[in-house]
C-alpha positions in Angstrom: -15.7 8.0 10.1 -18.4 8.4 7.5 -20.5 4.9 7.0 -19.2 2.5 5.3 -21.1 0.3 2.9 -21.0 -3.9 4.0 -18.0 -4.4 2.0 -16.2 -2.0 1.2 -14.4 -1.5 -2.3 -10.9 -1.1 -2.4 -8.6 0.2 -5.2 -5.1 -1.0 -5.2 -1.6 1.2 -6.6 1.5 -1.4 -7.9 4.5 -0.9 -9.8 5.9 -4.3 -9.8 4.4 -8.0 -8.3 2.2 -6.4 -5.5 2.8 -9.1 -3.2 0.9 -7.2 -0.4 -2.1 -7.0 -2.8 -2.3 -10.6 -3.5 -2.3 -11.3 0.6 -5.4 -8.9 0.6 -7.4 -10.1 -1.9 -6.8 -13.7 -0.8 -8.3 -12.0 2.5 -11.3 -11.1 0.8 -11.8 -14.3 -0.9 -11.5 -16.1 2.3 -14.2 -14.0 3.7 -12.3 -12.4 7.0 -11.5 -9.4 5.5 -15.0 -7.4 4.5 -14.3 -6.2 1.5 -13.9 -6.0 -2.1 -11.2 -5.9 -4.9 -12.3 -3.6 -7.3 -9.3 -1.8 -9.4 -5.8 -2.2 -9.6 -4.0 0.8 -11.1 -0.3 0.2 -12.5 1.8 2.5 -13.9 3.8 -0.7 -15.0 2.4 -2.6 -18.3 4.3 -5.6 -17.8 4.0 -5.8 -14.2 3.4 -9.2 -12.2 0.4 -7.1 -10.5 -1.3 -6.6 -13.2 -0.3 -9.8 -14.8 -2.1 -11.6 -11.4 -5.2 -9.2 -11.1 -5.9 -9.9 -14.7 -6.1 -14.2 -13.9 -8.0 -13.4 -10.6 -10.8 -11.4 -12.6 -9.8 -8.1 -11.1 -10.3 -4.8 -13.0 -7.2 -3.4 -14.5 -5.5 0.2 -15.9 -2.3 1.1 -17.0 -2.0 4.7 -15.6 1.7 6.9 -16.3 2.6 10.1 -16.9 4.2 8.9 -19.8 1.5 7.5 -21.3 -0.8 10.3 -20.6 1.6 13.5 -21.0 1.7 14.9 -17.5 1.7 14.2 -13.9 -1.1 16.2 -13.7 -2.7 14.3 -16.1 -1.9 11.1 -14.8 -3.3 12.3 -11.0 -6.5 13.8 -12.6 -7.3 10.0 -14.3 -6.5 8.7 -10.9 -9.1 10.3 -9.2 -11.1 9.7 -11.8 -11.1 6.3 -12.2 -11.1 5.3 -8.9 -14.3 7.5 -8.2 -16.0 5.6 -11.3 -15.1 2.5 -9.8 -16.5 3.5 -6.8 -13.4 2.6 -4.9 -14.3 3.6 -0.7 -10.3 3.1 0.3 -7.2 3.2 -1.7 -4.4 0.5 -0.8 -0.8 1.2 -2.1 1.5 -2.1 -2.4 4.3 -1.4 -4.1 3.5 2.2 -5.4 7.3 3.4 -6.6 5.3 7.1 -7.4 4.2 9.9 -5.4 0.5 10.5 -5.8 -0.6 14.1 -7.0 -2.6 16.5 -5.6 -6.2 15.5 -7.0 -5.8 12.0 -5.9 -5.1 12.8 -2.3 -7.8 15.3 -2.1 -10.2 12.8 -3.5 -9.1 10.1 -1.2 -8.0 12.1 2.2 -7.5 9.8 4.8 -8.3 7.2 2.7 -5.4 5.8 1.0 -3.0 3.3 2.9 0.7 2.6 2.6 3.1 -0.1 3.8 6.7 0.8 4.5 9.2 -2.1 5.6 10.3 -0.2 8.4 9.7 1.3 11.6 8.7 5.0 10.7 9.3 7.6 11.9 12.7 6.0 11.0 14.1 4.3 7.5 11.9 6.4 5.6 11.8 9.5 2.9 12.3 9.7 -0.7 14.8 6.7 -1.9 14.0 4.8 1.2 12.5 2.0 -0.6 13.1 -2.0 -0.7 16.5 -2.9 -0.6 17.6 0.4 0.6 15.7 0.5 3.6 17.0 -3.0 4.4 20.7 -2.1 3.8 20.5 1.2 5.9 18.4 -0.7 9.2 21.5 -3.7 9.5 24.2 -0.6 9.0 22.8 1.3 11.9 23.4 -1.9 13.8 19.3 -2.0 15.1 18.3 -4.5 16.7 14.8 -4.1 15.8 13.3 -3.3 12.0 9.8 -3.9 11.3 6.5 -2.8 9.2 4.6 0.4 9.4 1.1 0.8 8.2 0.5 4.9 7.2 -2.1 7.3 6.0 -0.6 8.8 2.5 -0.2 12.8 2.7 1.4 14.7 -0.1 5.2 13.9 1.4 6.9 10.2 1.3 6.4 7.6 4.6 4.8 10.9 6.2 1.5 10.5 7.0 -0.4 9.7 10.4 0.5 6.2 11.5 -2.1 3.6 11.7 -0.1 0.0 13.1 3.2 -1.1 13.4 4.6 -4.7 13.7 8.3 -5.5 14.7 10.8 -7.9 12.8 13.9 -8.7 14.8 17.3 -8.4 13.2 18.8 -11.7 13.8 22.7 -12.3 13.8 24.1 -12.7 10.2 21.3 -11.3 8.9 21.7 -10.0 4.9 19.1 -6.7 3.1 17.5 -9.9 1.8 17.2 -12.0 5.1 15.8 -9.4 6.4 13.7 -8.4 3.9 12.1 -11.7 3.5 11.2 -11.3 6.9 10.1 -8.3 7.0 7.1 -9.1 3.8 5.7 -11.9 5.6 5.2 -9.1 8.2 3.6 -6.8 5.8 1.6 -9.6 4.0 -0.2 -10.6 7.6 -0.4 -6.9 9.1 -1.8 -5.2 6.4 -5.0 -7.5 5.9 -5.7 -7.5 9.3 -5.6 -3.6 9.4 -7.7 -3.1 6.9 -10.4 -5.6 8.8 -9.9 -3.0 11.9 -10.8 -0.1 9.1 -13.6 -1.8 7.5 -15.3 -2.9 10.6 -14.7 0.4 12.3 -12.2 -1.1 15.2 -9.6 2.0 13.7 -11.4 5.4 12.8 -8.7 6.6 10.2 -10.5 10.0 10.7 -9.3 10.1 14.8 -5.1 9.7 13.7 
């Protein structure tokens, strides 16, 4: 993997609270986790992401394709912005769109994904949240968990970088589970990154 400067600066992609986000930048600010919180992008005005990021002093946009007329506009200020915030690895919590063409190119094995299950399985377009929740219990799996991935140009696709299992307990509910299943997320996705940053995981090898 190319060098890496001492800390790193990471962009972050939300739609709604980015609960994952907030577990990495508290991370950062506790000083195991080499790197820093530069940009949040939210295609969500009123989101609690952005609401958060503004009160922790973290840089903000409000990025749609409503608001700027095309998907291919939104992806082209996308790449854009995250290059002019010098952003080194691009962290989606909570990202309810797929990311264009330019973006992806910009950011090729850069740019990070959680998914609250185990892929290869539970995932694909709709499989998001609650959904993914509901369809693990009525499969009758024993075993859910969270999936750390490399974002391609197809949804929950991309090379795998960690996994992490949740057991389904008896009498579990899509929201037993699911609250299970963030704490997961929100303590394997810091500690991933860590692995990236300090060069444990070469994202350029998967």
């Amino acid at each position: 993997m190319t060098p890496l400067p001492q800390r790193p600066r990471l962009g972050f992609l939300a739609s709604h609270n980015g609960t994952n986000m907030r577990a990495i930048v508290v991370a950062c600010r506790q000083g195991w986790l080499a790197a820093e919180p530069a940009l949040l992008i939210s295609n969500n005005r009123d989101c609690g992401a952005i609401n958060w990021a503004d009160l922790q002093g973290i840089a903000w946009q409000h990025m749609s394709a409503t608001k700027l007329g095309s998907d291919a506009a939104l992806d082209e200020a996308m790449a854009r912005e995250l290059k002019a915030a010098q952003v080194d690895f691009v962290v989606l919590a909570g990202y309810m769109r797929k990311l264009g063409p330019k973006a992806l190119a910009a950011y090729s094995k850069r740019i990070l994904n959680v998914h609250p299950a185990l892929l290869p399985h539970f995932g694909g377009q709709g499989m998001y949240g609650k959904h993914v929740h509901e369809a693990v219990l009525k499969s009758g799996d024993q075993i859910s968990g969270v999936t750390i991935h490399i974002v391609d140009g197809e949804y929950d696709h991309g090379p795998i970088v960690a996994q992490s299992e949740v057991p389904v307990e008896s009498g579990d509910t899509p929201d037993t589970l699911a609250a299970r299943v963030q704490a997961a997320e929100q303590e394997l996705y810091p500690r991933v990154l860590q692995s990236i940053v300090s060069g444990k995981i070469d994202l350029d090898k998967l």
